[in-house]
N, C-alpha and C positions, 0 to 999 in steps of 0.2 A: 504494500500500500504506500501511495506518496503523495502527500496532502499539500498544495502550494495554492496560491495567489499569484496570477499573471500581473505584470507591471503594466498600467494602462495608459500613462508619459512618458512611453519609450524612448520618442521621437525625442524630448528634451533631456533624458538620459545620455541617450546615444550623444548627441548632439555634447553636452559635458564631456565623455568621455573621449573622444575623438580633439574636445581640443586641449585635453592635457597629454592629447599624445599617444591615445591608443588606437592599433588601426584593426586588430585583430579581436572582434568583438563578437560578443555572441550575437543572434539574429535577434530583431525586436519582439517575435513573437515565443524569443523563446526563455526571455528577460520574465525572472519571478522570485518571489521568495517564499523558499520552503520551509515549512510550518510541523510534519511529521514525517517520519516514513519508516516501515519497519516491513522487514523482511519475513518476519510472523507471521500466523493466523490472527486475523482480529475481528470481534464480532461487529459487522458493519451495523448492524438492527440498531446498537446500543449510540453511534456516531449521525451527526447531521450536520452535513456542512454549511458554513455562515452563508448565507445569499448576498450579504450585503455587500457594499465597497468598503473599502477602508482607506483611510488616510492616515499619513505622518508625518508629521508637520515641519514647516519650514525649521532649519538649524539641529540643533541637539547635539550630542556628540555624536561625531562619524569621521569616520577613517577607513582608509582603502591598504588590503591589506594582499599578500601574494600567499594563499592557499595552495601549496603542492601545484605552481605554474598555473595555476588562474586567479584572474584577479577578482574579489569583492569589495565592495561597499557596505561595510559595516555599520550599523545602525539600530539605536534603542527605539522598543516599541512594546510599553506594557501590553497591549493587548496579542498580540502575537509571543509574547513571552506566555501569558495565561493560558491561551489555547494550546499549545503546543505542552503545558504541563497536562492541560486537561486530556491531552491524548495520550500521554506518558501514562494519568492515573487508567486509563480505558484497555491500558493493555499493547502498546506501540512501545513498540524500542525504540534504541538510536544509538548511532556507532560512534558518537563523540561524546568527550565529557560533561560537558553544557552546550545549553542551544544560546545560539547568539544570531539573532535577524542578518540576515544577506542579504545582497544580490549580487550572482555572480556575471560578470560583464563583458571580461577579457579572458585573455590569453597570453602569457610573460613573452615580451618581445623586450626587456630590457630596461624598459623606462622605469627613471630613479623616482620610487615611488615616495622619495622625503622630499621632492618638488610638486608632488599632485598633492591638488588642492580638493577634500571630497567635495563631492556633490551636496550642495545645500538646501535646493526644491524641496516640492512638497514631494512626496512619493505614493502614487494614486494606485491601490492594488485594486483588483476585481473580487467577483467571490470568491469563495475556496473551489477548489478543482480537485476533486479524487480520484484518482488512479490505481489499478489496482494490477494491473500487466507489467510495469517497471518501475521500478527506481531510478529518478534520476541522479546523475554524477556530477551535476553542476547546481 
C-alpha cells in the first residue's frame, strides 16, 4: 500500500527548482508527498482517504536535502505528520526511523546544495491517492 498527495503547483515548483539549478527533475505529475506505505497486509475497511486539498503555508522551516542521489524539499506539516501516525497506529509500516514530509524533485547532478535556496510557496496537495500495486521509491 502507498498512500501520497499529488503536488497540484507543480508548475511553480518546477519553475523554483530549475532556477536554483536543477535540470534533472522528476515529471510534474509525478511530484507528491508520501504520507504511508507499507509492504504488509493492511485492513483497507478500517482506512478512508482524506478527499480534501490541503495546504502548507507560505515559509516555515525547509530545507532541501540529497536523499541517496535525489533531491527533497523538506518541510513541516502537522497534519501530514498526524495522518501518517494514524496509519502507523492502523497497522502500516515504514522502513525509516521517523516520517518527515517531502517532496522528492530531482536527481544529484552536483549542485552545491549550501547555495539553494528552498522553496518558500505555498504547497497545494490534492487528496490522498491509495495505491495498493507499488510502492513508490521517490
Amino acid at each position: 500500500m502507498f498512500v501520497s498527495r499529488p503536488l497540484l503547483n507543480h508548475g511553480e515548483f518546477l519553475a523554483w527548482a530549475k532556477s536554483e539549478g536543477f535540470t534533472d527533475t522528476v515529471a510534474s505529475d509525478g511530484l507528491h508527498v508520501t504520507i504511508a506505505t507499507s509492504r504488509g497486509t493492511v485492513n483497507w475497511k478500517q482506512i478512508l482517504p482524506c478527499a480534501s486539498d490541503l495546504t502548507v503555508r507560505v515559509g516555515g522551516r525547509r530545507s532541501v536535502l540529497n536523499f541517496g542521489g535525489v533531491m527533497v524539499l523538506i518541510f513541516g506539516c502537522r497534519q501530514l505528520s498526524h495522518r501518517h501516525a494514524e496509519f502507523r497506529r492502523l497497522g502500516m509500516s515504514w522502513d525509516f526511523p521517523s516520517y518527515t514530509p517531502h517532496i522528492s524533485f530531482a536527481f544529484d547532478e552536483g549542485v552545491d546544495l549550501a547555495k539553494v535556496r528552498p522553496f518558500l510557496g505555498r504547497l497545494r496537495f490534492g487528496p490522498e491517492c491509495f495505491q495498493t500495486d507499488t510502492i513508490h521509491s521517490l
